[in-house]
The first five atom37 places (N, CA, C, CB, O) and aatype in JSON, in Angstrom:
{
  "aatype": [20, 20, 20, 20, 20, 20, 20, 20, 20, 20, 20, 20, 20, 20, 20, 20, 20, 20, 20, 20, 20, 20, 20, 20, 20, 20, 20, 20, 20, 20, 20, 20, 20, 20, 20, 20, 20, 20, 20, 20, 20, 20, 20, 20, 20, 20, 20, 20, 20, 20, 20, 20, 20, 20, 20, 20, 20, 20, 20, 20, 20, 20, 20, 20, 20, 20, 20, 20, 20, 20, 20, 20, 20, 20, 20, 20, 20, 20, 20, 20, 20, 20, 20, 20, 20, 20, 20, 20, 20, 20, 20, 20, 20, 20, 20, 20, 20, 20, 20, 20, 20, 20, 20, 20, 20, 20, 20, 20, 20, 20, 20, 20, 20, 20, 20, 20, 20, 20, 20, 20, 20, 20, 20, 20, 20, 20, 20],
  "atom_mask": [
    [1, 1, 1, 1, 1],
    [1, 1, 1, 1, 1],
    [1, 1, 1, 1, 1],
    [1, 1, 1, 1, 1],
    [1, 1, 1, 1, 1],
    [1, 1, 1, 1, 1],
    [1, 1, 1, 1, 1],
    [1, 1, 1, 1, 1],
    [1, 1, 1, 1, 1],
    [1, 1, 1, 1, 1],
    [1, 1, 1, 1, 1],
    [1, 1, 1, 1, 1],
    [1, 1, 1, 1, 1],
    [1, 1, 1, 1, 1],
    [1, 1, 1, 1, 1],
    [1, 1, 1, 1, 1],
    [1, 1, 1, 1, 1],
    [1, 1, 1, 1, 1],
    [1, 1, 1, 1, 1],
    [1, 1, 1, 1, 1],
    [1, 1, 1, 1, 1],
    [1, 1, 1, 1, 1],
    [1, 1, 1, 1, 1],
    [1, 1, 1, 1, 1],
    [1, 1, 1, 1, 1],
    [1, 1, 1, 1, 1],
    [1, 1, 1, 1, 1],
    [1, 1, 1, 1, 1],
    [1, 1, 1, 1, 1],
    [1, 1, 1, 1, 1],
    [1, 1, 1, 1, 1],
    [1, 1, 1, 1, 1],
    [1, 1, 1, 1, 1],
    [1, 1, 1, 1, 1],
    [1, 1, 1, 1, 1],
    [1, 1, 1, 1, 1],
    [1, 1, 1, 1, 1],
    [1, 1, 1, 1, 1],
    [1, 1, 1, 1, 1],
    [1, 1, 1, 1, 1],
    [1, 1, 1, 1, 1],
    [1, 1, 1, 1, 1],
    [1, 1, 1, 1, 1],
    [1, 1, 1, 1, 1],
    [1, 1, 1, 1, 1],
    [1, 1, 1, 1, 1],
    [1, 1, 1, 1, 1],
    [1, 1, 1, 1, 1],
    [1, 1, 1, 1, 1],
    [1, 1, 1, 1, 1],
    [1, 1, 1, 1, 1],
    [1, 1, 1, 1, 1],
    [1, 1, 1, 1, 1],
    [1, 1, 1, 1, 1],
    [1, 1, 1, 1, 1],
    [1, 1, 1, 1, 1],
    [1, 1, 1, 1, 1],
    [1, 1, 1, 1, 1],
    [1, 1, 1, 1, 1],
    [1, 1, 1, 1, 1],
    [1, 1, 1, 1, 1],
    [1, 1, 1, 1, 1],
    [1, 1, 1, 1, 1],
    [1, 1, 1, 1, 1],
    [1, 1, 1, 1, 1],
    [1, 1, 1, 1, 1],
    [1, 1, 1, 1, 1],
    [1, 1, 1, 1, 1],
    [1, 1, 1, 1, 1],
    [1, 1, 1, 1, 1],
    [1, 1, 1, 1, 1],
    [1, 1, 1, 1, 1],
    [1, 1, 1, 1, 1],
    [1, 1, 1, 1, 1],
    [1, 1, 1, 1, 1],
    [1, 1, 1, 1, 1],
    [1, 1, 1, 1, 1],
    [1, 1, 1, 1, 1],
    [1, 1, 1, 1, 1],
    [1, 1, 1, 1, 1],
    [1, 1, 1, 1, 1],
    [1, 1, 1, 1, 1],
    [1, 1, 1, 1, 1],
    [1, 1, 1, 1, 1],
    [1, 1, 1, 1, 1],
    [1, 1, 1, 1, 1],
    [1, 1, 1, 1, 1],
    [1, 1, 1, 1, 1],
    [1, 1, 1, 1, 1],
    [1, 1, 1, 1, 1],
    [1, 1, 1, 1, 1],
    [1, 1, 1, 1, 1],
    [1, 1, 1, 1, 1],
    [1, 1, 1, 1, 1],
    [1, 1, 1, 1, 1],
    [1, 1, 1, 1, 1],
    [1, 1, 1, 1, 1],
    [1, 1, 1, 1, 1],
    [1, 1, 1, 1, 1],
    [1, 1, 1, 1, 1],
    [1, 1, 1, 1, 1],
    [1, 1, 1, 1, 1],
    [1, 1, 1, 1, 1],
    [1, 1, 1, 1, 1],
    [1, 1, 1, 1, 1],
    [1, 1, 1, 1, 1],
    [1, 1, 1, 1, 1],
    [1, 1, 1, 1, 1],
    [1, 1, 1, 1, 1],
    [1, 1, 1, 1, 1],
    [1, 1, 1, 1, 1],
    [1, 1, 1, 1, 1],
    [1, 1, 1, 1, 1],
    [1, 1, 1, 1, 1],
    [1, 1, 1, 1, 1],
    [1, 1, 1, 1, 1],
    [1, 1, 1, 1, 1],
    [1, 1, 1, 1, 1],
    [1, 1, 1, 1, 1],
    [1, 1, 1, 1, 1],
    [1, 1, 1, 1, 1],
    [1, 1, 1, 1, 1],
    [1, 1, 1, 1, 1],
    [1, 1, 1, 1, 1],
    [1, 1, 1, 1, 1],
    [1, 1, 1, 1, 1],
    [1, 1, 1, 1, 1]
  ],
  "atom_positions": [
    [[0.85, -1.18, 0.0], [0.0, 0.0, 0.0], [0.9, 1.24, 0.0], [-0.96, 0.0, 1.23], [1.75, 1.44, 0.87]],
    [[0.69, 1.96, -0.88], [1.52, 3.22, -1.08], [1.02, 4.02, -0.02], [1.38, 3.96, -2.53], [-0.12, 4.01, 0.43]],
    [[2.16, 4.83, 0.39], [2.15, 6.16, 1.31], [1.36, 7.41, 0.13], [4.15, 6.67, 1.86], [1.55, 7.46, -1.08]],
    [[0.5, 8.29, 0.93], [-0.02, 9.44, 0.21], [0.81, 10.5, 0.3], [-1.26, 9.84, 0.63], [1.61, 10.35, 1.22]],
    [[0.93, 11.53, -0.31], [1.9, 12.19, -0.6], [1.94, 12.95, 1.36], [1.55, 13.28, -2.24], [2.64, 12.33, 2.15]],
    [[1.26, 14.04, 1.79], [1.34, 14.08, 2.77], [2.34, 13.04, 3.55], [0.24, 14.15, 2.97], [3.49, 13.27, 3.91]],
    [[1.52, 11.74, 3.75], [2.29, 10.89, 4.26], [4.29, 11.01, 4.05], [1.57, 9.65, 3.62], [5.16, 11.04, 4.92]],
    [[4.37, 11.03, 3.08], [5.63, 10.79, 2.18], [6.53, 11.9, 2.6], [5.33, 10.83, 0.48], [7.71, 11.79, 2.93]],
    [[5.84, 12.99, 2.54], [6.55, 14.35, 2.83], [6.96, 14.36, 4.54], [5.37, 15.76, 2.4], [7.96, 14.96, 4.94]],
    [[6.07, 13.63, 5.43], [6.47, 13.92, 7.07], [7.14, 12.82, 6.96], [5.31, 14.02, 8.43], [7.92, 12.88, 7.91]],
    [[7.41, 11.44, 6.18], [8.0, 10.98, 6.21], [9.84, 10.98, 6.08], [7.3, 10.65, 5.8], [10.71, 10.39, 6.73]],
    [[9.89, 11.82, 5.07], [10.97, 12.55, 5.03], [11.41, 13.2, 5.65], [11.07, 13.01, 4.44], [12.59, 13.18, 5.97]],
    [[10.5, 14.07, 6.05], [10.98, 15.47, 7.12], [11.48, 14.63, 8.56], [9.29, 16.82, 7.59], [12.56, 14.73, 9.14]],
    [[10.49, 13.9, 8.85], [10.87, 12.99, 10.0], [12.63, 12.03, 9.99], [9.48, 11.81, 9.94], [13.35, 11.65, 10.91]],
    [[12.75, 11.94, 8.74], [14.04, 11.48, 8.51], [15.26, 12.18, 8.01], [13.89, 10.64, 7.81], [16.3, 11.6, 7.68]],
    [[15.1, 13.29, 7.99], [16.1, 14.6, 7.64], [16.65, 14.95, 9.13], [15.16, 16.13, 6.87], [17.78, 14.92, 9.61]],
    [[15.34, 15.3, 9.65], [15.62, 15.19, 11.49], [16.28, 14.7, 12.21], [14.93, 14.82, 12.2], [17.09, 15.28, 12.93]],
    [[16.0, 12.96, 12.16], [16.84, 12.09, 12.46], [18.46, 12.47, 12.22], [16.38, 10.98, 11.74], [19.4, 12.54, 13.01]],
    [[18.37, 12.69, 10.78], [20.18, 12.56, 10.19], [20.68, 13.56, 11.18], [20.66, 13.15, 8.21], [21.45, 13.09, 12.01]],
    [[20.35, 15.17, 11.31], [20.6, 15.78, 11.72], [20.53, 16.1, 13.23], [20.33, 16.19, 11.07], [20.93, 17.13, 13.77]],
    [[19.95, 15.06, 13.79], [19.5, 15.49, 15.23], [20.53, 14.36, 16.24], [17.48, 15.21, 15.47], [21.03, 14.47, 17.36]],
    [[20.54, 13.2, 15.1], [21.2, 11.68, 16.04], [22.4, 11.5, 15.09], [19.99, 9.88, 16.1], [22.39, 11.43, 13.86]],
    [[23.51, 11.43, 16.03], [24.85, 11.41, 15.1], [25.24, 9.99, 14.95], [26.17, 12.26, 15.75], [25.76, 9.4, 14.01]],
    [[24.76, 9.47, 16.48], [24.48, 7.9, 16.7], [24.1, 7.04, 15.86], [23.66, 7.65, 17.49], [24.72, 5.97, 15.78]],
    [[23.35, 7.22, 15.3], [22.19, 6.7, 14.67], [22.77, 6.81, 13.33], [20.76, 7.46, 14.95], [22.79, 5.74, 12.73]],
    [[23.28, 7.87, 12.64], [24.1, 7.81, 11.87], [25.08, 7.33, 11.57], [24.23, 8.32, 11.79], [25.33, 7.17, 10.38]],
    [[25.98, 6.94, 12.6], [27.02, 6.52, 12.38], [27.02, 5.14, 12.42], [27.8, 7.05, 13.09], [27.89, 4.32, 12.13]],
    [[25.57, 4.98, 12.95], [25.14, 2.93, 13.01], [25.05, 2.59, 11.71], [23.38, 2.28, 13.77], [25.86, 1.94, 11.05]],
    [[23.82, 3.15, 11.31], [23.34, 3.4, 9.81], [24.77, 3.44, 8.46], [22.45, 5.15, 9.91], [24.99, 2.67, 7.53]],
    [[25.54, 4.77, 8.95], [26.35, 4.34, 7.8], [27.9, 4.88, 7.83], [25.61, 4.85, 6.47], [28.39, 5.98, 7.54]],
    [[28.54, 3.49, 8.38], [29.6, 3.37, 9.23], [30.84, 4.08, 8.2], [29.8, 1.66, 9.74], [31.88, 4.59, 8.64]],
    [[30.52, 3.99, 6.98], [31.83, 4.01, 6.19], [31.42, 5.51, 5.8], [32.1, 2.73, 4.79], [30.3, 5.76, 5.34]],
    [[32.24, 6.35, 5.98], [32.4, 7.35, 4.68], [33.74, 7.57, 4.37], [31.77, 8.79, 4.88], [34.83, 7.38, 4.92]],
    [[33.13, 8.23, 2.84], [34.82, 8.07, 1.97], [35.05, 7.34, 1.4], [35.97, 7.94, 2.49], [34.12, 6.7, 0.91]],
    [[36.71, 6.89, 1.04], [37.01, 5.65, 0.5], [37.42, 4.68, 1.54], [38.01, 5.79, -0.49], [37.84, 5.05, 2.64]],
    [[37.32, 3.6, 1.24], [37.62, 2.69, 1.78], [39.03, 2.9, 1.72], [37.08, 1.61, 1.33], [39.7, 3.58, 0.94]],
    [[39.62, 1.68, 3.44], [40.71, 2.05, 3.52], [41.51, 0.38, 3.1], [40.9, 2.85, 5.02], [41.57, -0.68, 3.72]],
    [[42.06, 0.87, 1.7], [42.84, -0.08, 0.99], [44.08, -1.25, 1.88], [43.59, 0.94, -0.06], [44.16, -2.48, 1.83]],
    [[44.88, -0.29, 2.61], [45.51, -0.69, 3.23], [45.2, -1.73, 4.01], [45.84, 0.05, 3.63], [45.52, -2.89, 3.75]],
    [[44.55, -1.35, 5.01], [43.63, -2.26, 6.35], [42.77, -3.72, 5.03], [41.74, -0.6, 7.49], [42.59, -4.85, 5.48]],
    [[42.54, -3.52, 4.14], [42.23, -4.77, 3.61], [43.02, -5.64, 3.15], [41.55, -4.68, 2.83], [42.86, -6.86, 3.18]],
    [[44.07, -4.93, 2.62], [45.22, -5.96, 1.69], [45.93, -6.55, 2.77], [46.44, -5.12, 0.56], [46.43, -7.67, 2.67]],
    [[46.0, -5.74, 3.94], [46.39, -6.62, 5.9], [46.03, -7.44, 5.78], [45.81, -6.29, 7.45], [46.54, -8.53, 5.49]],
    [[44.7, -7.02, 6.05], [43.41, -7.98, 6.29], [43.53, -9.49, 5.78], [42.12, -7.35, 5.51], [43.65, -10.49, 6.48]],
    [[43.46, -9.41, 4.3], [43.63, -10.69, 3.53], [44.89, -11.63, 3.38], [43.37, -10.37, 2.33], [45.17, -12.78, 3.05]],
    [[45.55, -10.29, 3.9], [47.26, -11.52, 4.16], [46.65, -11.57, 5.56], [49.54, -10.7, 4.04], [45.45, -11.52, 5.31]],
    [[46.76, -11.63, 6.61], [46.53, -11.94, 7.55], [45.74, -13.45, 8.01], [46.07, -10.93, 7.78], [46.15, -14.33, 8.78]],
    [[44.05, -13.36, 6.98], [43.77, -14.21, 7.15], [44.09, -15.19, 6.15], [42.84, -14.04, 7.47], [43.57, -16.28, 6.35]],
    [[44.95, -15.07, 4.92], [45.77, -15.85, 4.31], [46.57, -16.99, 5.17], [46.61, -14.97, 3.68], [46.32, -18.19, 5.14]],
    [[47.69, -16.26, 6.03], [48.58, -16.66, 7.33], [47.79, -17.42, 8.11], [49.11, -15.46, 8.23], [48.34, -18.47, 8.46]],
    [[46.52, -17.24, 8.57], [45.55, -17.96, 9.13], [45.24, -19.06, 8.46], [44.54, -17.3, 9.32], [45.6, -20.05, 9.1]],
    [[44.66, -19.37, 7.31], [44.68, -20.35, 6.75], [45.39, -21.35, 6.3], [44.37, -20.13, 6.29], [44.94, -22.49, 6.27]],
    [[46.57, -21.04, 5.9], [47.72, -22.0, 5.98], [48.39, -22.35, 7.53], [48.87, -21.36, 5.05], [49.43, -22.99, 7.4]],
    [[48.01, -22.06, 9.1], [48.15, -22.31, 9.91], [47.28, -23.15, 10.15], [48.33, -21.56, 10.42], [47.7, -24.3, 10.24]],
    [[46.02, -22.96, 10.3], [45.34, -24.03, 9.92], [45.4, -25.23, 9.37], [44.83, -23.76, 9.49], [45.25, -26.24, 10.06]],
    [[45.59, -25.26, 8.24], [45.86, -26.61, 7.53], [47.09, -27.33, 7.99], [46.01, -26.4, 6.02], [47.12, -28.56, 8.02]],
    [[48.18, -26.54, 8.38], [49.34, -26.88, 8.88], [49.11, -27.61, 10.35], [50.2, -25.62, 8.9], [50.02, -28.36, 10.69]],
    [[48.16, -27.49, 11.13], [47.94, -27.6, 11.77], [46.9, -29.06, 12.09], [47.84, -26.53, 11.85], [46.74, -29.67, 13.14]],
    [[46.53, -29.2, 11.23], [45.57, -30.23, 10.74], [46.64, -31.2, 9.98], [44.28, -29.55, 9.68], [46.62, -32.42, 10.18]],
    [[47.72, -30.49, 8.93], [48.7, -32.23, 8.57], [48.88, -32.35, 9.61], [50.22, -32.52, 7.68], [48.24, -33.27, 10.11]],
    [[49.83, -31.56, 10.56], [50.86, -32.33, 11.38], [50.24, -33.01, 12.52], [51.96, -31.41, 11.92], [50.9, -33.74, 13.25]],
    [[48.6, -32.71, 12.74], [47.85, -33.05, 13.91], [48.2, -32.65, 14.9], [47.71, -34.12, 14.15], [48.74, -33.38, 15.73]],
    [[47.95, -31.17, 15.11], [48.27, -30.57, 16.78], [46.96, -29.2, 16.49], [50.6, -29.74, 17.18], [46.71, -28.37, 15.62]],
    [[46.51, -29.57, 17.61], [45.47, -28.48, 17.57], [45.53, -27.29, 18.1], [44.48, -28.83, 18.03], [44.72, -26.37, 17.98]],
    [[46.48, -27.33, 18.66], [46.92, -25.49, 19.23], [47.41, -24.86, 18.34], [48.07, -25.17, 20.4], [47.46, -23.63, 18.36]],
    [[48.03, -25.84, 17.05], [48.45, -24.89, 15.61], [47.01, -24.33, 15.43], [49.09, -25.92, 13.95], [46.55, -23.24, 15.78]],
    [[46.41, -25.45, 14.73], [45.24, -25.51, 13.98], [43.82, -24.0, 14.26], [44.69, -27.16, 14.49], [43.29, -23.12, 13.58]],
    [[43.76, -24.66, 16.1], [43.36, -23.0, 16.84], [43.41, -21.88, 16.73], [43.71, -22.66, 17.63], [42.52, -21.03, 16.71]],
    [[44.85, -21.8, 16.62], [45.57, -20.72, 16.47], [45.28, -20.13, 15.2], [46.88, -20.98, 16.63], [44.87, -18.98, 15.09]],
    [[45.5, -20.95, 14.17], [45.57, -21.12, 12.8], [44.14, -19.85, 12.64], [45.35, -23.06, 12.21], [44.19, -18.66, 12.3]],
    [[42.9, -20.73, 13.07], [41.9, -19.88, 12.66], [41.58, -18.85, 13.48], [40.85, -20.52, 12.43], [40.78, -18.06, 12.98]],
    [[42.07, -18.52, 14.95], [42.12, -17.19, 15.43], [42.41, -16.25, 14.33], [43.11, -17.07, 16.49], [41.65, -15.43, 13.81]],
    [[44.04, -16.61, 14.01], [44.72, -15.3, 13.27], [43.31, -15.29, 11.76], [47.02, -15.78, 12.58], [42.71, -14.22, 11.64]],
    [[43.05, -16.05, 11.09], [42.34, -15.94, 9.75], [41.11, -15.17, 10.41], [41.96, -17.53, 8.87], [40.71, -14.19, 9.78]],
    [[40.33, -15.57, 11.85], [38.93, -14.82, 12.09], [39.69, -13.24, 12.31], [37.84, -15.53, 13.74], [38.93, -12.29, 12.16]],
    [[41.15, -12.9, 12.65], [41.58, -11.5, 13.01], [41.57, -10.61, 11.44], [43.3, -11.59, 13.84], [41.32, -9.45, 11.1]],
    [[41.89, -11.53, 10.94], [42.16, -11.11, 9.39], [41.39, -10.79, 8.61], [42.62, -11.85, 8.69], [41.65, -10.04, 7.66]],
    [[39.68, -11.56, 8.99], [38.6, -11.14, 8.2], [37.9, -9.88, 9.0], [37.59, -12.4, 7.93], [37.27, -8.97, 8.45]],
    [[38.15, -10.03, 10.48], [37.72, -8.63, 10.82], [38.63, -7.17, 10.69], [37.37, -8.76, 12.18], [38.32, -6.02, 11.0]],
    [[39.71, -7.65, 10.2], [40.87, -6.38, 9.75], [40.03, -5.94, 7.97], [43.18, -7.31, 9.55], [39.42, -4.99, 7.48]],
    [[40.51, -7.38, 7.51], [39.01, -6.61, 6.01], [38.06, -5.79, 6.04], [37.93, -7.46, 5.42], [37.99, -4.73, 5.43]],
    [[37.12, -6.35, 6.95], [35.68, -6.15, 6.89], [35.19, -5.02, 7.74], [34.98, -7.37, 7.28], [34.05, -4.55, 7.69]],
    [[36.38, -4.55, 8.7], [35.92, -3.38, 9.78], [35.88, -2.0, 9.22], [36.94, -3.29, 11.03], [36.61, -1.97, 8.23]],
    [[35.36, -0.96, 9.43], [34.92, 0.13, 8.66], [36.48, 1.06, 9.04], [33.17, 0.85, 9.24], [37.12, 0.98, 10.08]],
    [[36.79, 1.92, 7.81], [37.57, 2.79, 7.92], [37.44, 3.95, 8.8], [37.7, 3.06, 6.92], [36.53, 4.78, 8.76]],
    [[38.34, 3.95, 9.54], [38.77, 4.96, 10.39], [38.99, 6.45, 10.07], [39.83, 4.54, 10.79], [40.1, 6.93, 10.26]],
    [[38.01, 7.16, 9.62], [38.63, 8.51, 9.03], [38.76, 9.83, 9.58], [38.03, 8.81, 8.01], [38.0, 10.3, 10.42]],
    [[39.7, 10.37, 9.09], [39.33, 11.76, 10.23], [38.13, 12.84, 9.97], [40.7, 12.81, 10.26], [37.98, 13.91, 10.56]],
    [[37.18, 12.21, 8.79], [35.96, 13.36, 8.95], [34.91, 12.38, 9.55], [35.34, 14.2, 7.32], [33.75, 12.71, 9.34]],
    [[35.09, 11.37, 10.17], [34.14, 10.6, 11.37], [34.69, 11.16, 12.55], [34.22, 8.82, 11.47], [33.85, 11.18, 13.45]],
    [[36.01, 11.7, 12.94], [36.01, 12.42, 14.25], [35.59, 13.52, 14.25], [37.08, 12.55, 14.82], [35.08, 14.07, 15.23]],
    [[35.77, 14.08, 12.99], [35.58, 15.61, 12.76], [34.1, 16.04, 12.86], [36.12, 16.02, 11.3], [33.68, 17.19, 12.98]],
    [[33.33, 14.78, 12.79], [31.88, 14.75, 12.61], [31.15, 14.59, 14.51], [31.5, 13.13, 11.35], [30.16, 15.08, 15.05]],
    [[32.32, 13.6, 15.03], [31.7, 13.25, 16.21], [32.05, 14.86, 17.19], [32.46, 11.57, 16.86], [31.48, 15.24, 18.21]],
    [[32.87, 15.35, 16.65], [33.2, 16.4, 17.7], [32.36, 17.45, 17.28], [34.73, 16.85, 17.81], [31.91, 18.18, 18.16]],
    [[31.99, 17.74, 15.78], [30.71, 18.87, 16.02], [29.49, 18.36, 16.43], [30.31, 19.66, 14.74], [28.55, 19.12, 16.67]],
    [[29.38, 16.93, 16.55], [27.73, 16.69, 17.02], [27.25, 16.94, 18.25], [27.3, 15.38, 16.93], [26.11, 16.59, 18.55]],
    [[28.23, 17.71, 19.32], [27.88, 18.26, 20.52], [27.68, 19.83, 20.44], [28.93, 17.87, 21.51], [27.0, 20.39, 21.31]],
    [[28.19, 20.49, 19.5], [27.9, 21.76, 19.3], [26.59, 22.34, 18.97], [28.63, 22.08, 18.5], [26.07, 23.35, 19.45]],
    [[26.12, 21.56, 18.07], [24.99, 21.66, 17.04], [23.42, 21.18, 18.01], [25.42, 20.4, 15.51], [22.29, 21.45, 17.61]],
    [[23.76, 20.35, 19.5], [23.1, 19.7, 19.87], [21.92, 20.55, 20.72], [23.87, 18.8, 20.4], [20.88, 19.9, 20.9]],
    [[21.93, 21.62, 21.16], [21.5, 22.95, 21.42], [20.69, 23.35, 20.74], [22.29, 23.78, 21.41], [19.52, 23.45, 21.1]],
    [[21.16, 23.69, 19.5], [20.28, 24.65, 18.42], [19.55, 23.12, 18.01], [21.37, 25.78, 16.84], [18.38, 23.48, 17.88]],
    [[19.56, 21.52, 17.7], [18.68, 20.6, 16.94], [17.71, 20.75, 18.07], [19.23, 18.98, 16.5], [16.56, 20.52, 17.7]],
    [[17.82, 21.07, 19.32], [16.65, 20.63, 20.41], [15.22, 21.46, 20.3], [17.25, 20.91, 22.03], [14.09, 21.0, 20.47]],
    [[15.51, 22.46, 20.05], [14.72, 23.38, 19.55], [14.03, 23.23, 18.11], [15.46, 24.45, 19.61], [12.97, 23.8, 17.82]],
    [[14.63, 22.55, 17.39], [13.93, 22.17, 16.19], [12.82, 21.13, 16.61], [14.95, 21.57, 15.09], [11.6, 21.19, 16.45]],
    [[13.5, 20.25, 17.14], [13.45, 18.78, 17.38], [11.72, 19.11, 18.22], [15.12, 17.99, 18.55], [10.64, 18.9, 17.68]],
    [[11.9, 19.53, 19.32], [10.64, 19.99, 19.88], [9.02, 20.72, 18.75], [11.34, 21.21, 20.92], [7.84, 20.45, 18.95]],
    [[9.58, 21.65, 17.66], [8.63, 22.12, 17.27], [8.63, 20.69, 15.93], [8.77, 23.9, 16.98], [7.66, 19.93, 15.96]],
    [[9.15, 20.58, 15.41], [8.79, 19.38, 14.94], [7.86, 17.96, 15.33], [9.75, 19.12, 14.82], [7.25, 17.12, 14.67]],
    [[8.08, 18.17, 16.61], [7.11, 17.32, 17.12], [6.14, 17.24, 17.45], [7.23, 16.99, 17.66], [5.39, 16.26, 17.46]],
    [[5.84, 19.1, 18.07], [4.63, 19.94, 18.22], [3.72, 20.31, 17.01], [5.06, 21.14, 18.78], [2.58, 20.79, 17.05]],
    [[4.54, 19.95, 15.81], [4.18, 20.28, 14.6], [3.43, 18.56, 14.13], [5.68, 20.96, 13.67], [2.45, 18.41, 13.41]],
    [[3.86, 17.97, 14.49], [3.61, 16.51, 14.2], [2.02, 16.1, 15.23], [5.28, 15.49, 14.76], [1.02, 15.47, 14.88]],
    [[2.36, 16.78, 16.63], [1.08, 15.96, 17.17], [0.33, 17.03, 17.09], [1.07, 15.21, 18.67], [-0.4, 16.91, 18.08]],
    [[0.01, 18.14, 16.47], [-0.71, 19.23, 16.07], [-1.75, 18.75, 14.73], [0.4, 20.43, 15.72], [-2.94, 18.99, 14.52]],
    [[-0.74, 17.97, 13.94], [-1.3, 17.24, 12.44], [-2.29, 16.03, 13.11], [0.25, 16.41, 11.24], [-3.41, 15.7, 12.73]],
    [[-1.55, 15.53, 14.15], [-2.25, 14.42, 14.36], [-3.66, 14.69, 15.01], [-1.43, 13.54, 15.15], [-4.65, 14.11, 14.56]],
    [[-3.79, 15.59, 16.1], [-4.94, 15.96, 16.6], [-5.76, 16.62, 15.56], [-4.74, 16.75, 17.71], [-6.92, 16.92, 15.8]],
    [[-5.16, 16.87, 14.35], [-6.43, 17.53, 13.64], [-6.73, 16.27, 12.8], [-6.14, 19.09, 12.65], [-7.54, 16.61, 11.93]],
    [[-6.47, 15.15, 12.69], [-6.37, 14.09, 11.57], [-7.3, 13.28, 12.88], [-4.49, 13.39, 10.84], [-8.09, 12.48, 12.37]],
    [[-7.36, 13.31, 13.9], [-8.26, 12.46, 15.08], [-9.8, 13.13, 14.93], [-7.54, 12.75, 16.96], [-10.9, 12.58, 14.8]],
    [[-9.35, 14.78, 15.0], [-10.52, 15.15, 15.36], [-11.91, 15.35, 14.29], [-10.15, 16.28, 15.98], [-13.09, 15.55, 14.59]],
    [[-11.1, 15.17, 12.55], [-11.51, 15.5, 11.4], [-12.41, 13.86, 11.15], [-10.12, 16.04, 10.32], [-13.41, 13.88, 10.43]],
    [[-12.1, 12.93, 11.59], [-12.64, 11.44, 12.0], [-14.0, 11.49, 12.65], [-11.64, 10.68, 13.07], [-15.11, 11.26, 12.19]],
    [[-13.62, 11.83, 13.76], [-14.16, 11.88, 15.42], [-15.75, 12.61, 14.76], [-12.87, 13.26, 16.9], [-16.66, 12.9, 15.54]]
  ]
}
């Protein structure tokens, strides 16, 4: 069932808010910005490369503290790949999201006053 345009529009607005109001939430949402960091992957994949041939090495010679070991280092290696880049406009971002947090509260409030204002007239236009 499609949203009506109304609908669509507080829908948005409601999510512009968000971006701008929760830095948290943002940064859950979308961990990477930028480029990816090349380096930390090509680690990454030698790493759990090294892991994998410990492993197996570990498995001819039959000793399992290789073998263990083996896939520790390869599980370190896929989370050296797969972990999000570290950049300096994610600090640069976390340190203005306390500045800004003042002036969003004040939005944040009439936005909401603005929201259950729509809603009481959308109850009472029913009713």
């Amino acid at each position: 069932m499609p949203l009506s345009e109304q609908e669509q529009r507080a829908l948005d607005e409601m999510e512009r808010s968000l971006y701008q109001n929760d830095a948290d939430f943002v940064s859950a949402v979308n961990p990477r910005k930028g480029k990816p960091n090349y380096r930390m992957m090509v680690i990454g994949v030698l790493v759990a490369v090294a892991g994998i041939i410990a492993l197996l090495t570990g498995v001819i010679i039959q000793q399992p503290l290789v073998g263990v070991l083996g896939f520790i280092v390869m599980f370190v290696g896929v989370l050296l790949f797969v972990s999000p880049s570290r950049s300096s406009d994610a600090d640069l971002d976390a340190d203005a999201a306390p500045a800004s947090s003042s002036n969003s509260t004040k939005r944040g409030a009439s936005f909401m006053d603005t929201l259950n204002e729509r809603w009481d007239r959308r109850q009472d236009g029913r009713g």
